[in-house]
C-alpha positions in Angstrom: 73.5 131.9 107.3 76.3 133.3 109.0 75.0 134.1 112.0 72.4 131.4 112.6 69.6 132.6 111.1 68.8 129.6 108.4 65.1 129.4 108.3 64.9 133.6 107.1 67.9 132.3 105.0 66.0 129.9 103.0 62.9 132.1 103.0 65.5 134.8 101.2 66.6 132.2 98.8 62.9 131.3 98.3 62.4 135.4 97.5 65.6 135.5 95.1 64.5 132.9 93.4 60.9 133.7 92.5 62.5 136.9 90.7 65.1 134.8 89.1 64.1 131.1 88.7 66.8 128.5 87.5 69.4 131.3 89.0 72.2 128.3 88.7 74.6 130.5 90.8 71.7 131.2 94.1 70.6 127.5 93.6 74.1 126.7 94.0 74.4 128.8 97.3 71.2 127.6 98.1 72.4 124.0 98.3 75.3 125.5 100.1 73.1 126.3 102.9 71.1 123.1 103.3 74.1 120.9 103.2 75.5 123.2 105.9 72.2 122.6 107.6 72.4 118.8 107.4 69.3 118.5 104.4 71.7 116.3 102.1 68.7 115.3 100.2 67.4 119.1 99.0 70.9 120.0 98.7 71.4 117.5 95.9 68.3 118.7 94.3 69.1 122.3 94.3 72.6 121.3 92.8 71.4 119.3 90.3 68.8 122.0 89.1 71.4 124.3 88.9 73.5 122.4 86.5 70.2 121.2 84.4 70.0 125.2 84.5 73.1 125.6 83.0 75.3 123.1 82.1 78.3 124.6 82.0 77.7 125.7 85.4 80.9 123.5 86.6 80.3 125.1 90.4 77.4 122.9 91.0 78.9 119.4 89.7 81.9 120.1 92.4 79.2 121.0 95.1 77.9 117.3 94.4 81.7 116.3 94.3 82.5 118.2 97.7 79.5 116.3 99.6 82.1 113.7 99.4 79.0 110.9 100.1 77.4 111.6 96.6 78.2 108.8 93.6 77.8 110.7 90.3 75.9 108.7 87.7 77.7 107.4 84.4 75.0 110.5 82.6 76.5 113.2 84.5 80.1 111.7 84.1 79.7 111.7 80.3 78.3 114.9 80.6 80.9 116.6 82.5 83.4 114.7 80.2 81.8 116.5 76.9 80.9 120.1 79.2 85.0 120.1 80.1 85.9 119.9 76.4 84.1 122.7 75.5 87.0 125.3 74.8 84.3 127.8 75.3 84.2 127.3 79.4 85.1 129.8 82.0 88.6 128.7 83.8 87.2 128.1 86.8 84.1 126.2 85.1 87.3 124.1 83.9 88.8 123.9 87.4 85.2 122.8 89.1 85.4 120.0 85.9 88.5 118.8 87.2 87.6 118.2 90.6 84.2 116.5 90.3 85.8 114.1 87.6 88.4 112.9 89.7 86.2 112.5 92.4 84.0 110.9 90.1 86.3 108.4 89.2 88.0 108.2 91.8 84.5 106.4 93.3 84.4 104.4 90.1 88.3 102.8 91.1 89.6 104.6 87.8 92.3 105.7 90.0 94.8 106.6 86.9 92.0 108.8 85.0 91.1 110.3 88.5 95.0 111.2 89.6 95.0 113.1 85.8 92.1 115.1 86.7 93.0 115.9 90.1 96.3 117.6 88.9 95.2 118.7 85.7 92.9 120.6 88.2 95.8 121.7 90.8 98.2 123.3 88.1 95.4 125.4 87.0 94.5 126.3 90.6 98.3 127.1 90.8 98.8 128.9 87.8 96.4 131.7 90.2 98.1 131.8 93.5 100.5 133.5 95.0 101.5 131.5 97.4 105.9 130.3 97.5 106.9 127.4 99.9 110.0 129.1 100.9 108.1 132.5 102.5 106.0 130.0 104.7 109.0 128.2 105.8 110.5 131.7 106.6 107.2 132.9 108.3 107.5 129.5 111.0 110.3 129.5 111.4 110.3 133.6 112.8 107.9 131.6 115.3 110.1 129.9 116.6 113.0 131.9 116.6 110.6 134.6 118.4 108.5 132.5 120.5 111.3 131.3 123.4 110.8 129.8 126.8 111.9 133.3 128.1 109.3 135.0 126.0 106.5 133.0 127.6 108.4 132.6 131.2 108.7 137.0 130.8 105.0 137.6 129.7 103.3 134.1 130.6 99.8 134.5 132.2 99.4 138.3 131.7 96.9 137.9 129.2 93.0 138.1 129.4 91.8 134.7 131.7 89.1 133.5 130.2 89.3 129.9 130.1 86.5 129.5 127.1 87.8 128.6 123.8 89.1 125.5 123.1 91.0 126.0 119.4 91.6 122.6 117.5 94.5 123.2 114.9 96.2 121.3 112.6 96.0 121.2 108.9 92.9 120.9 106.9 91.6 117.2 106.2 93.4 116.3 109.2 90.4 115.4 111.4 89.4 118.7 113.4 85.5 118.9 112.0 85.2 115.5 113.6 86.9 116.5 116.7 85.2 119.7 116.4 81.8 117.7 116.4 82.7 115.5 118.9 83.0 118.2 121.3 80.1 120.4 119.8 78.4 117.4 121.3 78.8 118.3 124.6 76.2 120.4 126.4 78.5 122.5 127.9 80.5 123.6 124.5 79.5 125.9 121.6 80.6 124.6 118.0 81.3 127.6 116.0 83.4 128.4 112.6 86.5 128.7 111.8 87.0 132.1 113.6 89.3 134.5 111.4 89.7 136.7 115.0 93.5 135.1 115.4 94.6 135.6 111.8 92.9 139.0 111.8 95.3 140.4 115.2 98.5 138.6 113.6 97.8 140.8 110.8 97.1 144.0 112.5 100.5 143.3 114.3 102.4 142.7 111.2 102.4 146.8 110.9 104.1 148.8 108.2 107.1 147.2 108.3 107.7 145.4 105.1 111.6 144.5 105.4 110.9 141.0 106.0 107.6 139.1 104.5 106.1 139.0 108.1 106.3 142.6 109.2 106.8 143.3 112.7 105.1 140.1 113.5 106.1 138.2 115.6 108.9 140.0 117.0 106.6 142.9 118.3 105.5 140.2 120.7 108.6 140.8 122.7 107.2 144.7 123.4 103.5 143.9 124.2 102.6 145.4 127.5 100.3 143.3 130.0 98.0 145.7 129.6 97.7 144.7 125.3 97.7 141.3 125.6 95.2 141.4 128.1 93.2 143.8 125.9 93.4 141.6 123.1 92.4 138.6 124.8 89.2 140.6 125.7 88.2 141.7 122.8 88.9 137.9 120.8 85.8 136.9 123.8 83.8 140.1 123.3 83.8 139.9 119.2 83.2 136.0 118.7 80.2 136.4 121.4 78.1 136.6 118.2 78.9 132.9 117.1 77.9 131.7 120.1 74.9 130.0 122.2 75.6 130.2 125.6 77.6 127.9 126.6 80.6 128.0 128.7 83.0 127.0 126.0 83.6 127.0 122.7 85.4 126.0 120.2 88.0 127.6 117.4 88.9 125.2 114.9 90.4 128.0 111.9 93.1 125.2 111.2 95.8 127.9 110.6 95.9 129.0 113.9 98.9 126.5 114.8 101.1 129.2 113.4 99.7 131.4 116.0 100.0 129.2 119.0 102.2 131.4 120.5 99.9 134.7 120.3 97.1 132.6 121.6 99.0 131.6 124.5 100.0 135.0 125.5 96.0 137.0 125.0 94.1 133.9 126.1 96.8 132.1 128.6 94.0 129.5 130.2 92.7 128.7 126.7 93.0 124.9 125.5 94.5 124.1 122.6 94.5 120.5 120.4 96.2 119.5 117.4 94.7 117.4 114.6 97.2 115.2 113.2 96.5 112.8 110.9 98.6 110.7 108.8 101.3 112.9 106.4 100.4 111.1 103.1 96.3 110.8 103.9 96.4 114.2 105.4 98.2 115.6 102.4 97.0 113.5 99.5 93.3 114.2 101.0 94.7 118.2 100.7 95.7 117.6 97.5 92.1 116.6 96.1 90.1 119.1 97.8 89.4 122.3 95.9 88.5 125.0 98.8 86.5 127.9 98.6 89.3 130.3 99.5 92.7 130.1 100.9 94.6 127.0 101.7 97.1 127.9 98.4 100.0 125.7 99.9 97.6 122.3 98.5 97.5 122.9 95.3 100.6 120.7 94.5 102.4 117.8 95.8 105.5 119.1 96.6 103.9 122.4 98.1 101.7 120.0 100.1 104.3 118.2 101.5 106.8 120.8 102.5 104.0 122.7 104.3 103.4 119.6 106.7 106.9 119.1 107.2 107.0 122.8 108.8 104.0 122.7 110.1 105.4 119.5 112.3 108.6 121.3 113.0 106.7 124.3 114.4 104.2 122.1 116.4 107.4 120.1 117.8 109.0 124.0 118.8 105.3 124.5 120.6 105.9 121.4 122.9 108.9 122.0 123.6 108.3 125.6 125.1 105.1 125.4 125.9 104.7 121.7 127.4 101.5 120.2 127.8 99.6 123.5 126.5 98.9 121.5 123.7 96.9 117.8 123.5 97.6 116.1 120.1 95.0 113.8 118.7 95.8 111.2 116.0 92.9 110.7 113.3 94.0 107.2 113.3 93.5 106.7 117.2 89.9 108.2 117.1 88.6 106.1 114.4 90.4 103.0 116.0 89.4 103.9 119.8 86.3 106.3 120.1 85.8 106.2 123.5 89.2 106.4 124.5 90.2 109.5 122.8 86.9 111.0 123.8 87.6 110.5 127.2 91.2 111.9 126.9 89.5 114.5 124.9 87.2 115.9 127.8 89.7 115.2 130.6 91.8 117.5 128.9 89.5 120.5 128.6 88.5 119.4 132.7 84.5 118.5 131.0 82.5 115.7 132.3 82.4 112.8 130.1 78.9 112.5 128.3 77.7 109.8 126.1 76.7 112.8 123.2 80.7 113.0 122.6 80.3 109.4 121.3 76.9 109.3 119.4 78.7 113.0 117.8 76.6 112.3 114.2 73.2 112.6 115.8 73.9 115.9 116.9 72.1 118.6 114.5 74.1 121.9 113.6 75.3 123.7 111.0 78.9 122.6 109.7 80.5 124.7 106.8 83.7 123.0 105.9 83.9 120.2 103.5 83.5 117.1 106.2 80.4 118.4 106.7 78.6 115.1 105.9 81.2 112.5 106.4 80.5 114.1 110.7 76.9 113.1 110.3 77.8 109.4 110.0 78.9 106.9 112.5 82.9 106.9 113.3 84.3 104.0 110.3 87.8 103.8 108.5 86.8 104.7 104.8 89.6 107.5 105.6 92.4 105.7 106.5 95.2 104.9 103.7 93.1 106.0 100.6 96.5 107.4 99.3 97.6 104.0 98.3 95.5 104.1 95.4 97.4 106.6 94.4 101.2 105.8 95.4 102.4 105.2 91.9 102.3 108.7 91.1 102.9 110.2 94.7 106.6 110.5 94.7 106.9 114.1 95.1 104.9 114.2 98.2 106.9 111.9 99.4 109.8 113.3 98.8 109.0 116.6 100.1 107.6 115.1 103.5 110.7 113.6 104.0 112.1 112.5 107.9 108.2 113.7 108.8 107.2 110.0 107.5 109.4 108.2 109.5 108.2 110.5 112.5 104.3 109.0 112.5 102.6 108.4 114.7 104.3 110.1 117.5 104.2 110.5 120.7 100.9 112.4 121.8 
């Protein structure tokens, strides 16, 4: 799957599971695979087997959750109801519960009931991480007290000069699969993953140093030759070669990689970069009820949520101002509102000729892995916009923590 290869994929799921029939967890991962393919319907059927395999198997009722398209019938409501009880459950069984129930309820307009299982499920996802608000506000803001106009005006343009990836940032839920899709439409650019190449060279420059939480990164950006940031530039294009098709361009979208904007700029100086913005309280709120495979630890609370959009806004505000018009923001709200026009401004900015694929983006067929997988394969609508007010009596701390950032939106692109 990882590399393409989905028909011996499925034939090697076929193989695991003639040696172990009713495996819950490989018909899980199975279904994985064909909703990353687009084949919602065999999907669904490989999740639901894997749950009448076990019930307890709480993995496969948030896979049905996490197509986001999929209603869950009042049987597998009570079901998961009685199964989430059971004190005999493993804890992330319990978590999986929590998810698909307020999902669940949430489609049934129980929005009170839904809002208790969304957080019951978020302060057991918390209770694991690691992750502390105030370290990630240190981390940025080391961006920008390292990432100057005389950094980039000293060692602008002495990177590596491709001009092939186009990285869409942002948070996730923000809108980037959809304008990742839009732009995967286009015969002349190669959708891809979220690459982990940038994350993986900020943390090979974080060194040994562990005075501060960052390491030497960034500040050992100030002592990078021409001749490493060119080298690093290289290599990003030579090792994600494999993830691609042969187009001229591709794209990037690991969402994280705003906090790298700076490092991007300086290996891969003719890169494009765009930033998915999408409203603070939708973009959070929609954070707040997704359950992700890995990483992402900032969204498993309100306040968390809300203080990491706030920096992340202050940092992309720092980007503009030192690096103006690297960067092309695109409003969720303004794509759903406007297709054509944002498409348009879209291309223009990555200089590709406009073509009427970018519009009709849901017919395309390719693999999508992140949780908007299906809601891309569907015609542009609005069913995103504003859901958070269903849930506004008990959204106070996210509100709180955003701050000035709500007054802020929209803003100027």
């Amino acid at each position: 799957m990882q590399v393409g290869d989905h028909e011996t994929a499925f034939e090697m799921f076929d193989k695991v599971l003639e040696t172990l029939p009713n495996d819950p967890a490989t018909l899980t991962s199975r279904g994985h695979a064909l909703k990353t393919f687009g084949r919602h319907d065999d999907a669904v059927e490989s999740y639901r087997a894997a749950y009448r395999a076990r019930p307890d198997h709480g993995d496969a009722y948030y896979s049905l959750a996490n197509l986001k398209t999929y209603q869950f019938t009042d049987e597998e409501i009570n079901q998961m109801k009685t199964t989430a009880k059971d004190t005999g459950i493993s804890y992330m069984a319990r978590v999986h519960f929590c998810f698909a129930l307020g999902k669940a309820l949430e489609d049934k307009e129980d929005y009170e009931r839904s809002f208790e299982f969304y957080e019951r499920g978020n302060d057991l996802k918390r209770t694991q991480a690691r992750y502390k608000s105030d370290q990630m506000t240190m981390e940025l803001r080391a961006q920008i007290d390292v990432c100057t106009k005389e950094l980039f005006k000293d060692k602008g343009n002495k990177g590596h000069p491709a001009p092939d990836p186009i990285f869409v940032v942002g948070l996730p839920r923000a809108g980037s699969t959809l304008l990742e899709q839009i732009l995967a439409s286009h015969s002349r650019v190669d959708g891809t993953l979220e690459l982990p190449n940038i994350l993986a060279l900020s943390h090979r420059l974080r060194g040994r140093d562990r005075t501060t939480p960052q390491g030497d990164y960034p500040r050992i950006l100030n002592e990078l030759s021409e001749a490493n940031l060119s080298e690093f530039g290289k290599a990003y294009i030579d090792d994600t070669r494999i993830h691609r098709q042969g187009a001229p361009y591709f794209i990037d979208k690991m969402p994280n990689n705003f906090r790298h904007i700076g490092l991007i700029h300086l290996i891969l100086p003719n890169a494009r970069i765009i930033d998915a913005r999408r409203n603070p309280m939708d973009c959070c709120f929609s954070g707040f009820k997704q359950l992700f495979a890995e990483g992402q630890e900032f969204t498993y609370g309100l306040e968390q949520i809300g203080r990491y959009y706030r920096d992340y806004a202050e940092l992309m505000t720092h980007w503009d101002t030192v690096l103006p018009d690297k960067i092309l923001r695109v409003q969720y709200e303004d794509v759903v509102s406007d297709l054509e026009t944002q498409v348009r401004r879209v291309l223009d900015f990555c200089e590709l000729p406009f073509e009427q694929s970018c519009i009709d983006f849901h017919n395309t067929k390719r693999s999508i892995r992140t949780a908007s997988s299906e809601q891309v394969r569907q015609p542009i609508n609005t069913k995103g916009i504003e859901q958070w007010r269903h849930y506004e009596p008990w959204l106070d701390p996210l509100k709180k923590a955003l701050g000035p950032v709500l007054e802020r939106y929209p803003i100027s692109a």
